[in-house]
N, C-alpha and C positions, 0 to 999 in steps of 0.2 A: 343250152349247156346242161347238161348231164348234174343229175344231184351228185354230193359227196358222198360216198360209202360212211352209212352210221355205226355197223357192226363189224365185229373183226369177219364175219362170214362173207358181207358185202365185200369187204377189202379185200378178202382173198380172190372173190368171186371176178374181181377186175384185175388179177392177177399184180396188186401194186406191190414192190418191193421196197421193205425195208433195210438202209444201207446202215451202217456206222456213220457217225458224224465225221469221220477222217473220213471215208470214202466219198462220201457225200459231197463235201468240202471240194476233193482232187477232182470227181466228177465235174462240178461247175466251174473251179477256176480251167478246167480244160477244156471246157464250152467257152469262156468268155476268152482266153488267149487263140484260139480256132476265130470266132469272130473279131478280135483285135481290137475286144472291147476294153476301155481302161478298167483298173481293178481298185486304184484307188483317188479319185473324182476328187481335184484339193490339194492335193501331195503334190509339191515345189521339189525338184531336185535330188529326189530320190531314183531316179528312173534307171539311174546307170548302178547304182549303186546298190541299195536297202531292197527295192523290189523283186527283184531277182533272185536273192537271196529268199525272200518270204514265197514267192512261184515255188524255190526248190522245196524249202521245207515242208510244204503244204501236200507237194508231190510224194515227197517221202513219207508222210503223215506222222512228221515230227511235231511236239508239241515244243513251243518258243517262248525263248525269252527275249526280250528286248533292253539291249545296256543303250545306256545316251543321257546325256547330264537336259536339265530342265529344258523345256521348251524345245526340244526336237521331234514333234509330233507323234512320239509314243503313243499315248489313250489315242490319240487319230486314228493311229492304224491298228490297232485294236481292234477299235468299236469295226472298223469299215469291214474286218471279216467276216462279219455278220452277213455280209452280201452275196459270198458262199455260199449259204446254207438255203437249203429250198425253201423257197415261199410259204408254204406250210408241211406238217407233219402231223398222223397222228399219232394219237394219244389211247393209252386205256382212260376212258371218262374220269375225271377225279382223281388221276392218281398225284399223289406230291412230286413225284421223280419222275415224271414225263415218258411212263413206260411204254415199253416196245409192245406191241398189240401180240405180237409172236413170238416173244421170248421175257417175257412179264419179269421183274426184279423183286419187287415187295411181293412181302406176305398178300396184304390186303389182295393184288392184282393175281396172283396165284391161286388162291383160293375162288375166286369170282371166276377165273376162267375153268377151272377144274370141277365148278357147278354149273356154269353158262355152256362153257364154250364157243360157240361161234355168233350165240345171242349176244355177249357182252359190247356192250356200247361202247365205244370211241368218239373223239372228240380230235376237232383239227388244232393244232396252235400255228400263232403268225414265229416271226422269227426274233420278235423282240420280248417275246416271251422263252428264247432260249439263249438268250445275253446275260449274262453277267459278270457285275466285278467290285471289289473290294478293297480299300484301299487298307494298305497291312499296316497295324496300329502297335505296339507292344502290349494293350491290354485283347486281343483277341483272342478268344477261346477257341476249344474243341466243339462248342457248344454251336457256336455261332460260324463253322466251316461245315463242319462233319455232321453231326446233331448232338443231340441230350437226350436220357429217359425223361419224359411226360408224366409225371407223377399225378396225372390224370388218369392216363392209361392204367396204370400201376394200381390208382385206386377200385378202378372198375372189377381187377381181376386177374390182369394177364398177368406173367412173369417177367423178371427183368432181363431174363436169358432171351424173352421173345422179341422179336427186332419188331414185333405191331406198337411196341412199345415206345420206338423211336420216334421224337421230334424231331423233322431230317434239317441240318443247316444247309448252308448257300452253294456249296460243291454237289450235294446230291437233288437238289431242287435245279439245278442248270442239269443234268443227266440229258445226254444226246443235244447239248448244243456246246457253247462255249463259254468260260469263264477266267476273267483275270482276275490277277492279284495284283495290283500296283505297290513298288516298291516294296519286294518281297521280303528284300533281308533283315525287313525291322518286323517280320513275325519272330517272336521267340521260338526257340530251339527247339522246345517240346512240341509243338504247332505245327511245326515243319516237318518235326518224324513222324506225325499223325498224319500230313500233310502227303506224305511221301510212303506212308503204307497204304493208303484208299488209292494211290497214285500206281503205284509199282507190286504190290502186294492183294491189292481188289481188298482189304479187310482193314478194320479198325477197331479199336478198345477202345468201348465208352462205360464207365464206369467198373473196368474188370470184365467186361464181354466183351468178348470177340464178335463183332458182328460182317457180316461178307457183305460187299456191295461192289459187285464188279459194274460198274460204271462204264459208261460209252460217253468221253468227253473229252473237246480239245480243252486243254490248257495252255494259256498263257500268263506271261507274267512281265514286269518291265521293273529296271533296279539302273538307280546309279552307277556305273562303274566302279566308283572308288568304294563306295557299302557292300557291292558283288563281290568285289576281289580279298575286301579284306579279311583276313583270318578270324576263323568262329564269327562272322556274321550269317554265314548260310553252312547247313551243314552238305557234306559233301556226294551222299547219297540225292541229295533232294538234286541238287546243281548237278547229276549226271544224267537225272534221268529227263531234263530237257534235251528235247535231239538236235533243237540248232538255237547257238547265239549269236542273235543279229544286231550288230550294233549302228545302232542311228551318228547322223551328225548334224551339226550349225550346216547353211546354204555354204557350200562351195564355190559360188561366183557371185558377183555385186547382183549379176543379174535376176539369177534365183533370190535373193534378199528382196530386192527391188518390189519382183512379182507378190512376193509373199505377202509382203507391207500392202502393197495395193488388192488383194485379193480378201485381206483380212480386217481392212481397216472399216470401223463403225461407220455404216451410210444411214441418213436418214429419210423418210418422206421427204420433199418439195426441197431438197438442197440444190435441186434445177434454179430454183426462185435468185438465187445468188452463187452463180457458178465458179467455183476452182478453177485454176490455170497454174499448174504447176510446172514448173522449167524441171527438164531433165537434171540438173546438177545439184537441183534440192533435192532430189530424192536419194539422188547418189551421195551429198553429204548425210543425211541422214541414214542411209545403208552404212559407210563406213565408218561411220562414228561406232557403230556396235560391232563390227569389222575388228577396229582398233581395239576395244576393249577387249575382247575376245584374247586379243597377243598381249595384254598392257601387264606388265609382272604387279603393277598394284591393285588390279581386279586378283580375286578368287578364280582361277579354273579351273578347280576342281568343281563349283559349284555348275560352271558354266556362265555364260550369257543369253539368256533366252532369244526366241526369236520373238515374244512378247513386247521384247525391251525396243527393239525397232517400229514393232507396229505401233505401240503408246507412242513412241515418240514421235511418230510420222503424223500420230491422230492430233498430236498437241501442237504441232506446229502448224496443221490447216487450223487446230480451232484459234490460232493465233493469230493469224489470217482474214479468218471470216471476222474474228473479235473485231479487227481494226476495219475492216470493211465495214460494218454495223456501224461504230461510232462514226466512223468519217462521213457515211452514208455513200460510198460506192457502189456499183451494180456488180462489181465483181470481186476476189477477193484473189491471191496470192504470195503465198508465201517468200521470205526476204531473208534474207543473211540474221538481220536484226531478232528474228522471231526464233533462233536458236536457243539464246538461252532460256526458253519458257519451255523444252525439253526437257529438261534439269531435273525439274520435280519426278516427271514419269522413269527418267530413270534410277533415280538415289532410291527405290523401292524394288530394282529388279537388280542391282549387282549388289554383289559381296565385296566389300573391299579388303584389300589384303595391307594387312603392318600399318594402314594408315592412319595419324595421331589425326585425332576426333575434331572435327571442324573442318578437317582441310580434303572430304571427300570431293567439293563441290570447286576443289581447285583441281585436282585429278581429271575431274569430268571437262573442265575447261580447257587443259590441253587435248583434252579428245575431242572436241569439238574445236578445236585451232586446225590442231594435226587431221581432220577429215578437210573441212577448209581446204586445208594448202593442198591436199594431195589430189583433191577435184579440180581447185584452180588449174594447177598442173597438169590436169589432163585435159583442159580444155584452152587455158591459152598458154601462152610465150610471153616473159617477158619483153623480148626486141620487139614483138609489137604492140604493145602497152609501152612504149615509149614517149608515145604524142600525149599522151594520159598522163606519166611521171612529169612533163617538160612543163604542160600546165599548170602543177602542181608550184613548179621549182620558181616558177614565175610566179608565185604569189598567194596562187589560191587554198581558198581554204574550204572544206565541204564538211557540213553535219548530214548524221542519218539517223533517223528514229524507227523505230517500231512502229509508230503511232502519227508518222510524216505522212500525207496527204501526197499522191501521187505529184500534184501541179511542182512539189518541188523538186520530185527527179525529173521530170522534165527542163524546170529549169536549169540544173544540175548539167543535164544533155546542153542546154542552149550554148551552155559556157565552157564545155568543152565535147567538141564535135567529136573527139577522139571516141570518148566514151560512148557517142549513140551509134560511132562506127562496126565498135565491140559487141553492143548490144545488137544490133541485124547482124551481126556475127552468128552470136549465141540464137539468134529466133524468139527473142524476147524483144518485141517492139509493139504489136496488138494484140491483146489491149495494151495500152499503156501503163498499166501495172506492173507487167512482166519489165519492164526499162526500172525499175525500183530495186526488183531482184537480179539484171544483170550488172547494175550499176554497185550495188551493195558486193558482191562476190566479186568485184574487180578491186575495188576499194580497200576492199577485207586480205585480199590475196596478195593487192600489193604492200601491205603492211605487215602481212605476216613473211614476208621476203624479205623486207627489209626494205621495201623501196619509201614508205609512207611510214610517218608518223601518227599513230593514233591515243587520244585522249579519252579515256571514257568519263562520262558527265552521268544526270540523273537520267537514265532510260533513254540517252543519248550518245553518239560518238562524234568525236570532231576529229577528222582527217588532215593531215597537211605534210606539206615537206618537209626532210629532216632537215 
């Protein structure tokens, strides 16, 4: 393999062309849609939707913003357009702003080529040295986007009118790659017209000079909707001069949730050692339970319901799971109707509640996890056939379930009514025999919340029976 051109003469000499960071960018997403490579590796559910939209804008070499309330993988698709951008690029050697070997920016690189010329050294950079992003504070300066005078410089000799002067911030140190601003419209106002002159105007006042920095750089940004829309949170010049708004959403089907949970949720070393078995209908009560909240008028949605709030809660119901495998000492673990409420905690840290008098969040969450309950039931059985199940019931019997019940007793559970082990090779929960804990548990729960069954809650227990 051929060395890398160290001089800009070398560079010239292999005829390599320097593009804009937008052209750049449309170049390769038009290489990887040509080979029908995906664009963003991870991304649940956006395919029909968000994607297509980011393809157009990239094409047009719009810079984007991104609206979507928490947890709809904003910073995701961000960072991933990093992927864009070519492997490497160079550099004038040294420079702060990442200048163009053939069209130099700074003083400093001007001058060096206007004595060198084709002798000046270059330097390649990877692509994670042309990312960046900031999360927008209300204490953020001009200092800390744009730059400051160096009252270094200043002492040494130069003038303040000299831009050699400048300390560059985090917008002109990204020069020819990409830079976000997360959650824009909490920059102050001033920040934002400084923001939107280096943007739309190539120039900036630091200290009462005008200094020029026409810059080659996507930007990006991402902002709540309701902080985007509202009046005087963004001034209106800065929100034109993005060319596309794309707005994210929550997973559109159980399905997409489903994957997400399972794609994102904490695996560790040697969880082989004591394997999961999890039934399709736990995963689905835990997808709509955040489903539910999402519609519930006593969640906040304006804040939203993340998709965090499903994956915690998916993680805390295995480790609830595994917990009770460990003490009982089973070889396998699965999760149970019963291991629901140890959800609870993971979620009273990820919703907003709305008008709710203080204590009774944790009743809120309880019908949400009733109402996912019935609405899984219901899509997996019938009443008329849980009849043989209600009949033994009405005849006498009476069934506890724990969290912490040792499989041997839903079996016996099964023994004493044959109905229920019929439901269970129904559902595909019969080996291991753990999975008969969890289809017995969701038949139990389902008919109670119908109305067919009577349930008692005890200490970390339930007692089931006929009404």
């Amino acid at each position: 393999m051929a060395a890398k051109p160290r001089t800009i003469g070398e560079l010239k000499a292999v005829g390599y062309r320097v593009l804009p960071v937008k052209a750049e960018m449309r170049r390769n997403l038009m290489a990887k849609m040509r080979k029908g490579e995906g664009l963003f590796p991870g991304i649940i559910g956006y395919e029909d939707t968000v994607i297509p939209q980011i393809q157009n804008a990239i094409l047009a070499g719009q810079d984007i913003i991104f609206l979507g309330e928490r947890g709809q993988a904003k910073s995701r698709l961000i960072r991933a357009l990093v992927n864009l951008l070519d492997e490497e690029v160079p550099i004038i050697a040294g420079c702060e702003i990442n200048d163009n070997p053939y069209k130099p920016l700074c003083r400093r690189c001007h001058e060096w080529v206007a004595q060198e010329g084709d002798a000046v050294e270059i330097e390649w950079i990877g692509r994670d040295r042309r990312y960046g992003e900031k999360l927008a504070t209300p204490d953020i300066t001009i200092a800390d986007l744009i730059g400051e005078v160096d009252p270094i410089k200043v002492a040494e000799g130069r003038y303040l009118s000299d831009d050699l002067t400048i300390h560059y911030g985090l917008v002109p140190r990204h020069n020819r790659g990409i830079f976000c601003i997360n959650e824009l419209p909490d920059l102050a106002e001033r920040i934002q017209v400084g923001l939107f002159n280096i943007m739309e105007e190539r120039d900036v006042q630091i200290r009462g000079y005008r200094i020029r920095l026409p810059l080659d750089i996507f930007l990006v940004a991402s902002a709540n909707p309701e902080d985007y829309t509202n009046r005087g949170r963004i001034i209106t010049p800065l929100k034109d001069r993005y060319g596309a708004q794309i707005r994210t959403h929550y997973p559109h089907t159980l399905e997409h949730e489903i994957a997400i949970m399972e794609q994102e949720r904490t695996r560790f070393e040697g969880e082989d050692e004591r394997p999961l078995f999890i039934p399709s209908f736990i995963k689905e009560i835990v997808a709509e339970v955040v489903r539910q909240a999402r519609r519930s008028p006593d969640i906040n949605q304006r804040s939203g319901v993340s998709v965090r709030a499903s994956i915690a809660s998916y993680e805390s119901l295995l480790a609830n799971a595994l917990r009770r495998a460990i003490l009982l000492g089973e070889d396998v673990a699965s999760p149970r109707i019963s291991d629901l409420p140890y959800i609870v905690p993971a979620l009273m840290g990820k919703i907003e509640f709305e008008t709710v008098e203080e204590g009774r969040e944790e009743q809120v969450l309880d019908r949400l996890l009733q109402g996912a309950v019935l609405t899984v039931f219901n899509r997996y059985l019938t009443l008329s056939e849980l009849e043989g199940v209600v009949a033994a019931f009405r005849g006498g019997l009476t069934v506890e379930v724990s969290d912490l019940a040792p499989v041997e007793a839903y079996q016996e559970i099964a023994r004493q009514v044959p109905a229920l082990a019929e439901v269970a090779e129904k559902l595909a929960c019969v080996h291991p025999p753990q999975l008969l804990a969890s289809a017995i548990e969701l038949v139990l729960e389902g008919l109670h919340l119908s109305k067919r069954l009577n349930k008692e809650k005890l200490a970390r227990r339930a007692r089931y029976r006929a009404h």
